[in-house]
C-alpha positions as a LaTeX table, in Angstrom:
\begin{tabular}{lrrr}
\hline
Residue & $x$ (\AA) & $y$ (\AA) & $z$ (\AA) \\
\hline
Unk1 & $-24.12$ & 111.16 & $-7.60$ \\
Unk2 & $-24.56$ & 114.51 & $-6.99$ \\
Unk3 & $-28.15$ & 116.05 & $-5.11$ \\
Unk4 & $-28.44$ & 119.83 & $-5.64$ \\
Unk5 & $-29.84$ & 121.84 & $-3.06$ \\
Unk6 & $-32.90$ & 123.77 & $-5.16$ \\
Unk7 & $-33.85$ & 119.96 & $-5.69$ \\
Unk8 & $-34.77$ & 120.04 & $-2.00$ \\
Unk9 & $-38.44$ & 120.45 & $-0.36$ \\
Unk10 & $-38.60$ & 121.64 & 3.36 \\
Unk11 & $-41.56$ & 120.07 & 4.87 \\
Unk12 & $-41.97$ & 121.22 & 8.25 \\
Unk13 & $-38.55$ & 122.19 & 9.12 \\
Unk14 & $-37.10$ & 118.97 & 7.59 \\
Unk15 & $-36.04$ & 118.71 & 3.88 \\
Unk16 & $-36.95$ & 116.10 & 2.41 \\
Unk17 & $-36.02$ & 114.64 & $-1.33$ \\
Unk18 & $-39.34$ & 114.39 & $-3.92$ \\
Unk19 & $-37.19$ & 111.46 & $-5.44$ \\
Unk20 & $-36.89$ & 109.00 & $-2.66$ \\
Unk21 & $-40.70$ & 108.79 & $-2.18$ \\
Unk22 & $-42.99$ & 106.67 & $-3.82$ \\
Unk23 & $-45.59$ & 108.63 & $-2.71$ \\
Unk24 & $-45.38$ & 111.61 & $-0.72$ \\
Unk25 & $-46.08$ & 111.75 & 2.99 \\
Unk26 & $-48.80$ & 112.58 & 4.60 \\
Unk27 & $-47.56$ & 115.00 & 7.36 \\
Unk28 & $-44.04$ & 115.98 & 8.41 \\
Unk29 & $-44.50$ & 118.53 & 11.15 \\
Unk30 & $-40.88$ & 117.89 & 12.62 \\
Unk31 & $-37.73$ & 115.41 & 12.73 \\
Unk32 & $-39.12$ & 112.55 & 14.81 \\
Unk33 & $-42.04$ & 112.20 & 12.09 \\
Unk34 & $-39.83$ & 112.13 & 9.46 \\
Unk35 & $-37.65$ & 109.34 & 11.08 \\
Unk36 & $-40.67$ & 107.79 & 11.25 \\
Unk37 & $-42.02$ & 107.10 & 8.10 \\
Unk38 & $-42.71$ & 103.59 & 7.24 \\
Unk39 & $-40.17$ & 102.78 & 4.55 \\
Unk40 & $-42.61$ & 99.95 & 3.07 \\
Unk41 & $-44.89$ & 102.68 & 2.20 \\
Unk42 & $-42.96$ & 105.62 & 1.37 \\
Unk43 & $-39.63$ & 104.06 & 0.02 \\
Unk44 & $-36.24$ & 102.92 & 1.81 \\
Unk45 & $-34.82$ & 106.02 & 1.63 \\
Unk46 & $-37.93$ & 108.26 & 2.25 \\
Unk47 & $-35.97$ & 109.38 & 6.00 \\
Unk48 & $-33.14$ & 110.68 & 4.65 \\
Unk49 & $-32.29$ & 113.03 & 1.44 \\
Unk50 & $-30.00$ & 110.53 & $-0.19$ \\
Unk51 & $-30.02$ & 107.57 & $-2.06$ \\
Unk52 & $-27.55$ & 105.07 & $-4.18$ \\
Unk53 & $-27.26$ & 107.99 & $-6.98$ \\
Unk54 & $-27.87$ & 110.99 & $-5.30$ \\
Unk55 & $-24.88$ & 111.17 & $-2.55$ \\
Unk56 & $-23.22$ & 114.71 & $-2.41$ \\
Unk57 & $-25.23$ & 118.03 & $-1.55$ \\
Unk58 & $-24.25$ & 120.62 & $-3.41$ \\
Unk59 & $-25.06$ & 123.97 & $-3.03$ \\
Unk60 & $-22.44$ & 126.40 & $-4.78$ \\
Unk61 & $-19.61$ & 126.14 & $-7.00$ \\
Unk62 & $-16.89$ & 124.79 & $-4.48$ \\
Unk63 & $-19.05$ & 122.16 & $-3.38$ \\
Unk64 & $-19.71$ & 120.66 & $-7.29$ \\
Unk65 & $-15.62$ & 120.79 & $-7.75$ \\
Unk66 & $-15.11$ & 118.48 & $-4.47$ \\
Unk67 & $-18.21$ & 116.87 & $-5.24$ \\
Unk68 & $-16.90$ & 115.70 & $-8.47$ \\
Unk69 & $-13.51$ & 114.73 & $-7.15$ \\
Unk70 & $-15.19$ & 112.68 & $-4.48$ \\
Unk71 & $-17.42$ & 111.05 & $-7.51$ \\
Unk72 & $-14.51$ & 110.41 & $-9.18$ \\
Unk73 & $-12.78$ & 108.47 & $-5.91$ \\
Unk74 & $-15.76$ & 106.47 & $-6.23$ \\
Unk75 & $-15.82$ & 105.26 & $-9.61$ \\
Unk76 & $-12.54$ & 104.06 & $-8.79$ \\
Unk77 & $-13.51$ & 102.12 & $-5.98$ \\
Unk78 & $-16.04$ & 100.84 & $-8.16$ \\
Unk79 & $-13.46$ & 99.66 & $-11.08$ \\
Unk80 & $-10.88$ & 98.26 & $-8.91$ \\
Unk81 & $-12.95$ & 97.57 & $-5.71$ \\
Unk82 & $-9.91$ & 94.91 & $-4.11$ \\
Unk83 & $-7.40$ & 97.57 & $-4.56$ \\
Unk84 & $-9.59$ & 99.06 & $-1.32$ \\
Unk85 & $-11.45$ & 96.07 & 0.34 \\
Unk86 & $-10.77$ & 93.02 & 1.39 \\
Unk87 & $-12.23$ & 90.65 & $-0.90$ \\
Unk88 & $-13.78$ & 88.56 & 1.93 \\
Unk89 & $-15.42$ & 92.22 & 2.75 \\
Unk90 & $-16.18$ & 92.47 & $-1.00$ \\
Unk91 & $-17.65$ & 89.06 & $-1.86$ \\
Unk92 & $-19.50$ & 89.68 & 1.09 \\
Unk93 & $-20.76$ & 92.99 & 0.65 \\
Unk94 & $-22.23$ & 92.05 & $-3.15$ \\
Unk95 & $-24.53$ & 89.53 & $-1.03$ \\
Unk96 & $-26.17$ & 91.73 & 1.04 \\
Unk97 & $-26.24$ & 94.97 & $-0.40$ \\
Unk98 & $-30.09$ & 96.09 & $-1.73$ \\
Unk99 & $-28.73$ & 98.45 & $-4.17$ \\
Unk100 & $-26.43$ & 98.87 & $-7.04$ \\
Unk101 & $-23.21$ & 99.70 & $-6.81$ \\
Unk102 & $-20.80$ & 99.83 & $-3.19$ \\
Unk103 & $-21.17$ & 101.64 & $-0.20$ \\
Unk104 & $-18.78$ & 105.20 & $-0.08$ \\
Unk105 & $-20.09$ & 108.32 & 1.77 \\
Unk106 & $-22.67$ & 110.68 & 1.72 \\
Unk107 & $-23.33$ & 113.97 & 2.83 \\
Unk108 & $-22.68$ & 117.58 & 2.26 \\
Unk109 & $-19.05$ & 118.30 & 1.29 \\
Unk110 & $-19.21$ & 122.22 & 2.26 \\
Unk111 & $-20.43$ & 121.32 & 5.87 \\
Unk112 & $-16.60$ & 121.27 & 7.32 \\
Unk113 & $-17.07$ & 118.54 & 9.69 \\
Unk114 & $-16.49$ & 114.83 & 8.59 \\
Unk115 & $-17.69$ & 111.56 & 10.90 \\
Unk116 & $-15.79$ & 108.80 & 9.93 \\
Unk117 & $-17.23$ & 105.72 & 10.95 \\
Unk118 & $-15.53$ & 101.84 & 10.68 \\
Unk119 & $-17.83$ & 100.17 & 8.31 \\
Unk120 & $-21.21$ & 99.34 & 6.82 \\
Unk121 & $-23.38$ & 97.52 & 8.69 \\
Unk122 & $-25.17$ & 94.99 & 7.55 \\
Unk123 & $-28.40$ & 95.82 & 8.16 \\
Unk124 & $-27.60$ & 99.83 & 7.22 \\
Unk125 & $-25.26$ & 101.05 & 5.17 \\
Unk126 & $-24.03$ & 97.78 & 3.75 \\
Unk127 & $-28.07$ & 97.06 & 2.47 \\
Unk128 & $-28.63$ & 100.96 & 1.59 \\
Unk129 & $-25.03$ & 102.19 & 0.91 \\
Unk130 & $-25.89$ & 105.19 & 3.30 \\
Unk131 & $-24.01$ & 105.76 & 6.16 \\
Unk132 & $-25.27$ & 105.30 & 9.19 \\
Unk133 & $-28.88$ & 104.74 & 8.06 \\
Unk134 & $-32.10$ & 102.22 & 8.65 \\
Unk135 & $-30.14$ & 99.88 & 11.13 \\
Unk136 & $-30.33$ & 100.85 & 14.93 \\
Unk137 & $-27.22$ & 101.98 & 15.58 \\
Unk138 & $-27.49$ & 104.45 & 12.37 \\
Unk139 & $-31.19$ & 105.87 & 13.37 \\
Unk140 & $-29.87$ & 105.99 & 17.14 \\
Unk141 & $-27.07$ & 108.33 & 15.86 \\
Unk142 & $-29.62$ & 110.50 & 13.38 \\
Unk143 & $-32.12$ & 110.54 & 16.55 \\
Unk144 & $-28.83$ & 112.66 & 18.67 \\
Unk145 & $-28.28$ & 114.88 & 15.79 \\
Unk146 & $-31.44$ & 115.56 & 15.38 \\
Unk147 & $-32.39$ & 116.57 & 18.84 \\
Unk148 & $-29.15$ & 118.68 & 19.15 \\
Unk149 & $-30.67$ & 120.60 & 16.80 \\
Unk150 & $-28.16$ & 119.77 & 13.97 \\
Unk151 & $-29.79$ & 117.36 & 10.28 \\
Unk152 & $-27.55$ & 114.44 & 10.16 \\
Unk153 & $-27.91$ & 114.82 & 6.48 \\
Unk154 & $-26.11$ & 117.95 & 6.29 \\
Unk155 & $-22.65$ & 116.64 & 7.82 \\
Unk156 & $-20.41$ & 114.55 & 5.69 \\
Unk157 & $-20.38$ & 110.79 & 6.79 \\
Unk158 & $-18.09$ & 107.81 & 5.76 \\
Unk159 & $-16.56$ & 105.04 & 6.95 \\
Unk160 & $-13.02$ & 103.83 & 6.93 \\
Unk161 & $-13.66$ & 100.34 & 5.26 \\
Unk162 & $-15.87$ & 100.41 & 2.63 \\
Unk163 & $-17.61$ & 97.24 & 1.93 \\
Unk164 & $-19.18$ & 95.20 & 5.06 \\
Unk165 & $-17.25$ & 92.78 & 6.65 \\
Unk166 & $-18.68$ & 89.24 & 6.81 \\
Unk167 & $-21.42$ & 89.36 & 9.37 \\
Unk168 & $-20.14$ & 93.02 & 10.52 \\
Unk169 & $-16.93$ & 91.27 & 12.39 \\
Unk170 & $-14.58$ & 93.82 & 11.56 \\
Unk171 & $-10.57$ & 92.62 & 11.32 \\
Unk172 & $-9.01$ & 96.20 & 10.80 \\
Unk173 & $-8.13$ & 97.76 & 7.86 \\
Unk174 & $-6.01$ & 97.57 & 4.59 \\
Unk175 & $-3.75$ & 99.73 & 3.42 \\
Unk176 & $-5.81$ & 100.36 & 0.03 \\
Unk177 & $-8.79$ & 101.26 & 2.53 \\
Unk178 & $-6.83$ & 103.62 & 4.38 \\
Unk179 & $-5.44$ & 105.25 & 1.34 \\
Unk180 & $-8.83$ & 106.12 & $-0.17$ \\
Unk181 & $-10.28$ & 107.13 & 3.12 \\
Unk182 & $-6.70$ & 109.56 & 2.97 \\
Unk183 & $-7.60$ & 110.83 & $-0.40$ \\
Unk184 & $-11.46$ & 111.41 & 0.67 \\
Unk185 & $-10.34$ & 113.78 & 3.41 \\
Unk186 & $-7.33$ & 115.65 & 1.45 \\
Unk187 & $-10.88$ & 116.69 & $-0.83$ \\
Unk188 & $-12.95$ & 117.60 & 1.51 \\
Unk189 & $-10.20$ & 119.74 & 4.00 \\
Unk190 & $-12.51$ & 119.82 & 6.49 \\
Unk191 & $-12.48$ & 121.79 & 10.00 \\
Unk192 & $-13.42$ & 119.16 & 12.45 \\
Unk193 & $-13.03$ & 115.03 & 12.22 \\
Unk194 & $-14.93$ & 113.02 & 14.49 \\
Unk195 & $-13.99$ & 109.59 & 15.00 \\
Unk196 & $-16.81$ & 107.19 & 15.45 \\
Unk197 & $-14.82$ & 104.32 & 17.25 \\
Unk198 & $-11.99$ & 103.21 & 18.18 \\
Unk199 & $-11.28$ & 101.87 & 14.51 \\
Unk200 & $-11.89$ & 105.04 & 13.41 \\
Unk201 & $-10.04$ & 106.71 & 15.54 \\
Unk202 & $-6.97$ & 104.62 & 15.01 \\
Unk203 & $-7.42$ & 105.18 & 11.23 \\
Unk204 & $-7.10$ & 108.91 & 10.99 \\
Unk205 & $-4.50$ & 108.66 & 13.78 \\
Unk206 & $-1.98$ & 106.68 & 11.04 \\
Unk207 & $-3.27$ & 109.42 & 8.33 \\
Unk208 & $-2.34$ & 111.79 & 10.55 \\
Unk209 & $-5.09$ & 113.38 & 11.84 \\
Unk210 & $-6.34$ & 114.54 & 15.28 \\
Unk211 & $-9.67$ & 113.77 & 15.54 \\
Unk212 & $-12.40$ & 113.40 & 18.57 \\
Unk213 & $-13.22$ & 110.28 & 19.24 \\
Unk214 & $-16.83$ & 109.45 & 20.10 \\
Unk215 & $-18.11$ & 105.96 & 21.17 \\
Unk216 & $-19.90$ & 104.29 & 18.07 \\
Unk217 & $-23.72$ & 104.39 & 18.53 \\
Unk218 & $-23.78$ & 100.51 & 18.64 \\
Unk219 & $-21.80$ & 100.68 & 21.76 \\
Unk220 & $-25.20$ & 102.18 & 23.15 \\
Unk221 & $-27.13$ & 100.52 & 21.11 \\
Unk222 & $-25.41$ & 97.00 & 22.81 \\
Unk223 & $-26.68$ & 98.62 & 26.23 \\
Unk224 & $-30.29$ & 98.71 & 25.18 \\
Unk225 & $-30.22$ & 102.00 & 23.93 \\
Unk226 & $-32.93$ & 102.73 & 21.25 \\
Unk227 & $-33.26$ & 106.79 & 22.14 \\
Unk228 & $-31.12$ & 109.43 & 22.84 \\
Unk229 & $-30.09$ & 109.66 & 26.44 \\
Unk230 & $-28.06$ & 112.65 & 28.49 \\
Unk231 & $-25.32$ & 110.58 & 28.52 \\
Unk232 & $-25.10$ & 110.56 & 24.52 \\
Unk233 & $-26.42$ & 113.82 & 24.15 \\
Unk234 & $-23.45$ & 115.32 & 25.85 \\
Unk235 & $-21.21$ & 112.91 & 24.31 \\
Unk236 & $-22.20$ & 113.74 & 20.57 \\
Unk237 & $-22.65$ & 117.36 & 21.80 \\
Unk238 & $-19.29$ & 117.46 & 20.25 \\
Unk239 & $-20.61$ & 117.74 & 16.50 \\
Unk240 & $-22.95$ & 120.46 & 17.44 \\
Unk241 & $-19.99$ & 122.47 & 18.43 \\
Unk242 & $-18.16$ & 121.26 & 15.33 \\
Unk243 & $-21.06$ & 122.18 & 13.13 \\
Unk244 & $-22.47$ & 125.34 & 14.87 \\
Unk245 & $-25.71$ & 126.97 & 14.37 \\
Unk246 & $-28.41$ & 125.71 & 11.49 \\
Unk247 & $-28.74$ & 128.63 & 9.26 \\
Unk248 & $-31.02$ & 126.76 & 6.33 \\
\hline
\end{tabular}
């Protein structure tokens, strides 16, 4: 589960991971090439640095320790998955998932800034178990990140419910799926939440937490939204400030 950082390649400006290709790419000479590689000949996960068993970026020794604490929240949703999902989610979820194993997080657990999302989508993360990845709404958001200067796979990302509801109608959340998404964040301590909707944001309200809410991509993405606009940019603007300056 975990992705080390010296297992990296930076190929103009972008890092990319050797493993998620089956053959390597041409030409990266910036972001919007890399988001645009054609997944049917480079591999689902060639635009992003994770995949089903490479989730957590690690780059020193605090990062393996949450790293493997997060790992180990996993497995558990793994052995006891309707202790945290619904099983109408769950059922659900094993039928259109492209992948082995459930959908969880991904991202870097140092970064200090979490987005918590509401669930898999099932076009995204529910087929690739990355969050916010390959569907519109999850390119639209890596497409913002990108241009404010900040790689979306840098910043931890999850989701409050874990498996994809039937046909991505989401009917809140369970107590077991609020619980693990509580544990998550008591690992990963981190400086800034962002809520990604308004599930989201009620979530880490009952754990507790303030957190800035930002309008789910989809919301845009239901307005005919397909790239990033001024109106987003200054939105999401909010996890550049979270996340600061690039220093890779």
């Amino acid at each position: 589960m975990l992705l080390r950082f010296e297992k990296l390649k930076k190929v103009g400006g972008i890092y990319i991971n050797p493993r998620n290709y089956r053959t390597s790419p041409l030409a990266i000479r910036g972001w919007k090439n890399f988001l645009s590689l054609d997944e049917r000949v480079y591999g689902t996960y060639a635009r992003t640095i994770y995949n089903p068993g490479e989730r957590f970026l690690v780059k020193g020794p605090k990062d393996e320790a949450k790293a493997r604490t997060l790992e180990g929240l996993y497995r558990g949703l793994l052995q006891e998955p309707l202790r945290f999902c619904r099983e109408e989610y769950y059922r659900y979820q094993l039928q259109v998932r492209e992948f082995k194993g459930l959908p969880f997080a991904n991202g870097w657990p140092g970064s200090g800034v979490v987005l918590v999302g509401e669930a898999p989508g099932r076009r995204g993360c529910g087929k690739t178990g990355i969050c916010f990845y390959r569907d519109a709404s999850g390119m639209l958001l890596r497409k913002v990140l990108f241009s404010l200067g900040v790689n979306p796979d840098f910043i931890y990302m999850t989701n409050v419910v874990k498996c994809n509801p039937p046909e991505n109608r989401l009917k809140g959340f369970s107590e077991g799926a609020l619980r693990l998404l509580g544990d998550e964040l008591q690992v990963l301590r981190p400086e800034d939440i962002l809520a990604i909707g308004r599930t989201a944001e009620k979530a880490l309200s009952e754990l507790g937490y303030d957190a800035v809410y930002l309008h789910h991509p989809a919301w845009y993405v239901r307005r005919g939204l397909r790239e990033p606009n001024e109106e987003m940019l200054e939105e999401y603007s909010a996890i550049k400030g979270a996340f600061g300056e690039w220093r890779f």
